[in-house]
C-alpha positions in Angstrom: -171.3 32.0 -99.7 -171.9 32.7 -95.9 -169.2 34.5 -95.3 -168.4 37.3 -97.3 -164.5 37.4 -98.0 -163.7 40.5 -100.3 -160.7 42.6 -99.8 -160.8 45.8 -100.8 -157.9 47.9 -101.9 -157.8 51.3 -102.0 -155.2 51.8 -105.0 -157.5 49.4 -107.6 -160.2 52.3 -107.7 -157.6 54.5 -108.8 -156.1 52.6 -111.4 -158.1 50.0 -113.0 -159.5 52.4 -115.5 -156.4 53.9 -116.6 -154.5 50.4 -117.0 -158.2 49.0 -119.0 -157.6 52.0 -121.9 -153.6 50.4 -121.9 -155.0 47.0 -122.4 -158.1 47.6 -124.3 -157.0 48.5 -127.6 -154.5 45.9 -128.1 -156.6 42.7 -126.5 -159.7 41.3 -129.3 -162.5 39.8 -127.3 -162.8 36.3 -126.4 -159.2 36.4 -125.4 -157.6 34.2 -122.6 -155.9 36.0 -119.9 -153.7 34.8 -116.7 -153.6 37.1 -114.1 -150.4 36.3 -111.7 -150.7 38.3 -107.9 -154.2 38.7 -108.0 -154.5 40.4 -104.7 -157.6 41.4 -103.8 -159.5 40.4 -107.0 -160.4 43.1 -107.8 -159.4 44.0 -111.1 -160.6 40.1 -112.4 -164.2 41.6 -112.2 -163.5 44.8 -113.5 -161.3 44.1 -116.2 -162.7 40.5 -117.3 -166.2 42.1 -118.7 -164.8 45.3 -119.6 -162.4 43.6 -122.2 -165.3 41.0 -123.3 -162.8 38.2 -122.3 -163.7 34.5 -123.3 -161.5 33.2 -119.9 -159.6 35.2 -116.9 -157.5 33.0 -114.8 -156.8 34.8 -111.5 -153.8 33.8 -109.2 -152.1 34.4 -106.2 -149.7 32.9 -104.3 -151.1 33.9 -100.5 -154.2 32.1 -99.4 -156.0 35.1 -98.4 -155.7 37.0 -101.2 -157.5 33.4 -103.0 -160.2 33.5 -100.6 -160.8 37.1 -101.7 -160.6 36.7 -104.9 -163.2 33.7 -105.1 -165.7 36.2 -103.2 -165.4 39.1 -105.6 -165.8 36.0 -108.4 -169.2 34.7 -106.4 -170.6 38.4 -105.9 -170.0 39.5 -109.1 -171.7 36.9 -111.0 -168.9 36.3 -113.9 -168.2 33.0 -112.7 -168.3 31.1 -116.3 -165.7 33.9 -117.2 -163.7 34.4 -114.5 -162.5 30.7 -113.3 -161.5 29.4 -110.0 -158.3 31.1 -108.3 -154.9 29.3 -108.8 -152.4 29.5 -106.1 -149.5 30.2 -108.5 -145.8 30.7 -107.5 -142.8 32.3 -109.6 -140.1 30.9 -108.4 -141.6 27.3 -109.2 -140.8 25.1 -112.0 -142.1 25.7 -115.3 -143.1 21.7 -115.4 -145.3 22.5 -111.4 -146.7 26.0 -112.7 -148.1 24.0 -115.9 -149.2 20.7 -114.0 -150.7 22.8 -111.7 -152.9 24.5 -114.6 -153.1 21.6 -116.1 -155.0 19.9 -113.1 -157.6 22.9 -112.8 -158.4 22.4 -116.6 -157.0 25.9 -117.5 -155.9 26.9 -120.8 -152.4 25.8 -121.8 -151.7 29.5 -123.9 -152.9 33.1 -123.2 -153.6 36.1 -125.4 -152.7 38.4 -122.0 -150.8 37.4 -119.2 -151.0 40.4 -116.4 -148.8 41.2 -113.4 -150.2 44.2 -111.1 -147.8 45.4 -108.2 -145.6 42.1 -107.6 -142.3 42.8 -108.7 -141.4 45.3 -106.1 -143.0 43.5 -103.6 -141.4 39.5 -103.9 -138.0 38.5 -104.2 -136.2 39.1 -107.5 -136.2 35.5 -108.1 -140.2 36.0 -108.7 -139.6 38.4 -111.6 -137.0 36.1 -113.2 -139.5 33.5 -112.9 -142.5 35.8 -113.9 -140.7 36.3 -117.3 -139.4 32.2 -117.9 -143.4 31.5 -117.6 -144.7 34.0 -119.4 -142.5 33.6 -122.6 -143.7 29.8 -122.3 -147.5 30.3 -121.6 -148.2 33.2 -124.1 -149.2 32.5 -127.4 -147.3 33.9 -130.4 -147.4 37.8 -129.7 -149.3 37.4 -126.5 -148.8 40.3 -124.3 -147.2 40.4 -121.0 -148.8 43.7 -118.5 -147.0 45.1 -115.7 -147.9 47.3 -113.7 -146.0 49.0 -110.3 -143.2 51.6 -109.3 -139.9 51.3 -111.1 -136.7 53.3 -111.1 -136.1 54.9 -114.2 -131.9 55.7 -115.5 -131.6 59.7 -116.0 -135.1 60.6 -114.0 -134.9 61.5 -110.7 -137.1 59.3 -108.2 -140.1 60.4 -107.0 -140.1 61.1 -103.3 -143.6 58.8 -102.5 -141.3 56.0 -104.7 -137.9 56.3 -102.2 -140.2 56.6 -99.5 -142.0 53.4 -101.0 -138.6 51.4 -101.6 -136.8 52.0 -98.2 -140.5 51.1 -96.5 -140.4 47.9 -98.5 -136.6 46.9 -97.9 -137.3 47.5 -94.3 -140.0 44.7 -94.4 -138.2 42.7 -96.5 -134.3 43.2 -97.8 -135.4 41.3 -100.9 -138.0 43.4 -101.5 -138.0 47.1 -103.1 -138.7 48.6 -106.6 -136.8 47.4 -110.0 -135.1 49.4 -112.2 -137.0 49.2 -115.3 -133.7 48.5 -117.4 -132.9 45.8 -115.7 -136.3 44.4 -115.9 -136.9 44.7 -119.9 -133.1 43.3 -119.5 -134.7 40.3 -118.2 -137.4 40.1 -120.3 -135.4 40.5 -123.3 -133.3 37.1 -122.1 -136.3 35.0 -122.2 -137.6 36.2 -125.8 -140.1 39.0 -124.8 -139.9 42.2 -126.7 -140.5 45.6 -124.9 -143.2 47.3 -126.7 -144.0 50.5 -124.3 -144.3 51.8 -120.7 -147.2 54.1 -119.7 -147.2 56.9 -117.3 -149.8 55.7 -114.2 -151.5 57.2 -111.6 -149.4 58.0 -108.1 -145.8 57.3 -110.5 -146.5 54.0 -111.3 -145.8 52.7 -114.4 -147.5 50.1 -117.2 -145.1 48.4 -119.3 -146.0 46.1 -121.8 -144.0 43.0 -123.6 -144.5 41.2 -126.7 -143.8 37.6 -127.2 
């Protein structure tokens, strides 16, 4: 590769170990993961080896982030593990999200299916569509991994997290943080069982589903 691509961002040193000891315990090896919003791609080559994976499937849906991603999967040499990036989007069809992995040859079910810092940043529409595809593409108790800023009923919002949300809406009025109920709500309609939520670094959150 000539040109080298990477992206580097500055919260994935912060909380890629903390969200590996979430994942870790509950993932066997030779498991198949789906990673939806990518970003960087930095967390595929951290993660991927770290949980002794048998195939990560990175996605994103801006072609940037893809380019990176495909880098980070070149210069870290894991590139029978970690496969070619997808350019995946939520608010598509659940017959074009599974023609599209169909074409690339990627698995048709996943053990894991994770979701780092999307939800607040995308319409609702993509977390609505985040949870129809996951309850279809995880196997039988597959686990669904989120991981971002939420709203929490009866605790008072951070001040970085309003700060966060009004900087977000003012990019994008469809854009902002979730209130968690609503979001296990959602997740709830399409099947998916709320197992726990994990206090993060900078008040983040990880909450995990069941299928």
């Amino acid at each position: 590769m000539s040109n080298d691509l990477r992206q580097i961002a500055p919260s994935v040193a912060r909380n890629r170990q903390p969200i590996l000891d979430i994942i870790k315990p509950s993932l066997p090896p030779g498991a198949a993961v789906l990673e939806i919003a990518a970003g960087s791609g930095e967390h595929a080559v951290f993660l991927a080896p770290a949980l002794a994976v048998k195939t990560w499937q990175p996605s994103d849906l801006n072609p940037s982030a893809l380019k990176s991603i495909d880098a980070w999967r070149y210069y870290s040499s894991l590139t029978d593990t970690i496969r070619p990036p997808l350019q995946l989007d939520m608010t598509a069809s659940s017959a074009k999200l599974q023609s599209v992995l169909k074409q690339a040859g990627a698995p048709e079910a996943y053990d894991l299916i994770t979701c780092i810092n999307m939800i607040h940043i995308s319409p609702w529409e993509a977390c609505q569509g985040l949870m129809k595809h996951a309850a279809k593409l995880l196997k039988p108790a597959g686990l669904l991994f989120l991981y971002g800023p939420y709203f929490q009923a009866e605790q008072p919002a951070a001040a970085n997290n309003l700060a966060f949300d009004e900087s977000l809406k003012s990019r994008d009025p469809a854009w902002g943080l979730r209130k968690l109920e609503d979001v296990i709500a959602l997740a709830h309609s399409h099947g998916l069982t709320f197992l726990d939520s994990h206090t993060m670094p900078a008040n983040n959150l990880s909450v995990v589903f069941s299928r």
